[in-house]
N, C-alpha and C positions, 0 to 999 in steps of 0.2 A: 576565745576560750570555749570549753565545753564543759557545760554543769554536769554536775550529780547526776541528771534526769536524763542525760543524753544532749539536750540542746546546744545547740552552739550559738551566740553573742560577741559581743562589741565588749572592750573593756578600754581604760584609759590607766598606764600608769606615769605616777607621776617622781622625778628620783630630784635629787638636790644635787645640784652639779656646782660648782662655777662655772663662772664663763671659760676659764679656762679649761677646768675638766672637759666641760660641752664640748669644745673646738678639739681637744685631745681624743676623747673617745667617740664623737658623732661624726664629724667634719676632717673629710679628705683634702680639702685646700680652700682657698680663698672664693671659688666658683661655686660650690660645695656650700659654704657658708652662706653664701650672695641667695642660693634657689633655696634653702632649708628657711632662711634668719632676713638677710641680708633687705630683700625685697618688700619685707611685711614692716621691720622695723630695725632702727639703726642703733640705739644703745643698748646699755647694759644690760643682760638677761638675769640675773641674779643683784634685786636690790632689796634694800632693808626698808622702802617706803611703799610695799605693797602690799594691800590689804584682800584678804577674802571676796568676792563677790556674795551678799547677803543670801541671795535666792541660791545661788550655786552652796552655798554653805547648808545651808537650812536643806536640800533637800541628801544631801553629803550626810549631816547627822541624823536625817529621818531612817534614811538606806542603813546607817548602821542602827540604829533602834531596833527595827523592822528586824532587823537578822539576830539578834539579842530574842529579841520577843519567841522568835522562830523557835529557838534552838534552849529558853529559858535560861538566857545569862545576859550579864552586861560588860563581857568582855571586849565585845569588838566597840562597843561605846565608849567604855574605857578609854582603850588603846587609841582611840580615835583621839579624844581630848587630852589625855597625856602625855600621847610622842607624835603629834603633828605641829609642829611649828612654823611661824612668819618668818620671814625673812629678815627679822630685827632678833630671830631667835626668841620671841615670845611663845610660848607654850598656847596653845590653841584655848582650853579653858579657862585659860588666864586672863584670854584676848576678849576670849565670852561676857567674861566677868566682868574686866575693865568696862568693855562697851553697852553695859549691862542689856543686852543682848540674847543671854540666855532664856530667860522667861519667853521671848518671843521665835529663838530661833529652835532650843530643847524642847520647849513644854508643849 
């Protein structure tokens, strides 16, 4: 991508598929599969027993903080914990909250 400023970076997006969507819109055949998926790992790519990585989380809601603060709002923190979901469809600050989490991962 290239900022505001001119620079250009690295970004990572991330979309909700299923498996099948994946294999529909990524994956040209079975070989295709095998070099992208197939080699690294053999099941399900979209499950309901997966959980955030704590550090990858924490530093995910700092980056939106951070840009909230920037810009004097708390909309992209918001949006962050309101329409980000697990894979069991739990709502992100839901998950915060459940794991009581928050205090250590937000504050």
């Amino acid at each position: 991508f290239t900022g505001d400023g001119g620079g250009v970076g690295r970004g990572i997006m991330c979309t909700a598929w299923s498996d099948e969507e994946y294999r529909k819109e990524r994956i040209c055949d079975e070989a295709d599969y095998h070099e992208q998926v197939g080699r690294f790992y053999t099941g399900k790519l979209w499950r309901d027993d997966l959980l955030p990585v704590p550090r990858y989380l924490s530093l995910v809601v700092e980056a939106h903080r951070e840009l909230d603060a920037r810009l004097g709002t708390t909309r992209f923190s918001d949006n962050l914990l309101q329409h980000t979901f697990l894979g069991d469809g739990t709502r992100l600050d839901s998950f915060l909250e459940k794991e009581n989490a928050t205090s250590k991962t937000l504050q």
